[in-house]
C-alpha positions in Angstrom: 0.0 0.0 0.0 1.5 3.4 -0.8 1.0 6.0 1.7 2.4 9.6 2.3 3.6 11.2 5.2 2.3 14.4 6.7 2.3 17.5 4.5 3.8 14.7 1.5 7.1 15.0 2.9 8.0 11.4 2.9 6.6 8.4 0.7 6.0 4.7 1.9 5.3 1.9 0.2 5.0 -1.0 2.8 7.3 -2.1 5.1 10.4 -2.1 2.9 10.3 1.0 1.4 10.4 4.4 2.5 11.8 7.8 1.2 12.0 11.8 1.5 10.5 13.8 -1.2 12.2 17.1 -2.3 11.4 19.7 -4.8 14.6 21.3 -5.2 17.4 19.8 -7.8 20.7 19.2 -5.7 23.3 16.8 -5.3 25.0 16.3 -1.7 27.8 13.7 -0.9 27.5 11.3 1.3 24.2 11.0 1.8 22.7 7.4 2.5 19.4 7.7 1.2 18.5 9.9 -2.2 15.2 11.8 -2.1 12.8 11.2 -4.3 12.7 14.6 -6.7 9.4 16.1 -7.9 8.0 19.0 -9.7 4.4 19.1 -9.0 1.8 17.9 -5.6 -0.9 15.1 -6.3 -3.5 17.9 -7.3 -0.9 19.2 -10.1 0.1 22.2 -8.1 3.7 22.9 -9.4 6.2 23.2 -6.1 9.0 25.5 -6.8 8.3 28.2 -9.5 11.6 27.6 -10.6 9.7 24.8 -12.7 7.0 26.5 -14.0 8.3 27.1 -17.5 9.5 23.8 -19.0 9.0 23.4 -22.6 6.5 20.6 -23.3 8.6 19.0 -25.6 11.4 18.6 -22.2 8.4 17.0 -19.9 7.4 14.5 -22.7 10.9 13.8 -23.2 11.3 13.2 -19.3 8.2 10.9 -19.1 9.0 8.7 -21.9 12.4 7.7 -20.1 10.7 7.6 -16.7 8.2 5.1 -18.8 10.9 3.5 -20.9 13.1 2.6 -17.4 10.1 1.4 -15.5 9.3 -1.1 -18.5 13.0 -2.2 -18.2 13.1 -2.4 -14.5 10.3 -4.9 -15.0 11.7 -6.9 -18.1 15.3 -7.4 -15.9 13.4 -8.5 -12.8 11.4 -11.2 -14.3 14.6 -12.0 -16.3 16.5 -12.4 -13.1 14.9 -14.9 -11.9 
């Protein structure tokens, strides 16, 4: 079951799987655990303004490969075992 933490600052998914959110691009070393980066809330309210303004042909781009790595994720798992 996937569930959200107060005020969607953290995302669970079960027992084994939990993670920060973050809407602000930056890389830090040594950190354990990656947020999870996003643009926009569940009701499609975009987070930091800073986003506001990609070009359509970037976000279809961007959710092609999201798709395209999800299908593969799938395809190597089943493979795998």
């Amino acid at each position: 079951m996937l569930s959200f933490g107060k005020q969607l600052r953290a995302i669970s998914w079960g027992h084994k799987f939990n993670a920060d959110l973050t809407n602000t691009l930056e890389f830090k070393d040594g950190v354990s655990r990656l947020p999870i980066f996003r643009v926009m809330d569940l009701q499609g309210k975009i987070l930091n303004p800073k986003y506001e303004n990609i070009p359509k042909e970037t976000l279809l781009k961007a959710y092609s490969l999201m798709r395209h790595i999800n299908l593969t994720d799938g395809y190597l798992i089943t493979a795998q075992r």
